[in-house]
matplotlib code that plots the C-alpha trace (Angstrom):
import matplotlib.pyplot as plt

x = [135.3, 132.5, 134.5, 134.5, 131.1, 130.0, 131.9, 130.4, 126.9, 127.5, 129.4, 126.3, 124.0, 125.2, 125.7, 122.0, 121.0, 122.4, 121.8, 117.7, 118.9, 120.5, 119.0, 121.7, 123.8, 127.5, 127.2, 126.7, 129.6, 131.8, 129.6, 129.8, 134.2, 134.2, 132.3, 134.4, 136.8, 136.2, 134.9, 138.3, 140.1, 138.4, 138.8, 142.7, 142.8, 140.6, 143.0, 146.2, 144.2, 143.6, 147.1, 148.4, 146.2, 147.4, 150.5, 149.3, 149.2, 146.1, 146.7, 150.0, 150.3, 150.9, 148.2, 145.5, 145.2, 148.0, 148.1, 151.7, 153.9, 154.0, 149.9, 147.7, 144.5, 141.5]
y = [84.3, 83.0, 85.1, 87.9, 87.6, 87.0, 89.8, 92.2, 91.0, 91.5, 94.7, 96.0, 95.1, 95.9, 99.5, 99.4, 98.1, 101.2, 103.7, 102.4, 102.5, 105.8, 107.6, 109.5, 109.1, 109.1, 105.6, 105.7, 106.9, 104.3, 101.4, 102.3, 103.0, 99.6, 97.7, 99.5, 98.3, 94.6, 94.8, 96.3, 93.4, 90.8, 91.7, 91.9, 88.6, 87.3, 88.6, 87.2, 83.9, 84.2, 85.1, 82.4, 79.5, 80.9, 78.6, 75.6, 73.1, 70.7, 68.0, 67.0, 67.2, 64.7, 62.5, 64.4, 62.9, 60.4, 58.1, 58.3, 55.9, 53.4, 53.9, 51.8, 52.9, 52.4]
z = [97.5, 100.3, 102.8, 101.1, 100.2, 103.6, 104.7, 102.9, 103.4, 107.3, 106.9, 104.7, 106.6, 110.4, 108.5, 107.4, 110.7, 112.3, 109.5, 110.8, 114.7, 114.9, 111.7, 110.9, 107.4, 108.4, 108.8, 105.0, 103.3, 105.9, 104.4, 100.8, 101.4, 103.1, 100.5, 97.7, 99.3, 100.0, 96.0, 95.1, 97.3, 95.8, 91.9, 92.9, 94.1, 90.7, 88.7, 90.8, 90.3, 87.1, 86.0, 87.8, 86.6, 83.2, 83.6, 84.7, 81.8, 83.0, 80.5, 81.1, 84.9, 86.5, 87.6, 86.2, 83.2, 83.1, 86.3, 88.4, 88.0, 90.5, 92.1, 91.5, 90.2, 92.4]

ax = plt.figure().add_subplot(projection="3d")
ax.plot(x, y, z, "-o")
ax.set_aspect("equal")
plt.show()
């Protein structure tokens, strides 16, 4: 999540940056497509992390709530 949110800060704003520079707007539509993109990208990978930490079953692992057997306990 902190890379893709870093990424898309840079990518908007080195797009704003030179929307300012060399006022013209095709720069525009790129940086919206990209950060639709990057947006897009990081709601699929939410979900896949979502539905996969839909099968864990946290209080009966292992060692989370019970210690292993055989280690001690510091």
């Amino acid at each position: 999540m902190a890379y893709f949110s870093i990424t898309s800060a840079v990518f908007f704003i080195y797009h704003q940056g030179a929307f300012l520079y060399y006022d013209a707007t095709p720069t525009l539509g790129f940086m919206i497509a990209g950060l639709t993109a990057m947006l897009i990208t990081l709601l699929y990978l939410f979900i896949i992390w979502h539905q996969s930490e839909k099968h864990i079953d946290r209080p009966t692992v292992e060692g989370y709530i019970r210690s292993i057997p055989g280690r001690k306990n510091s």
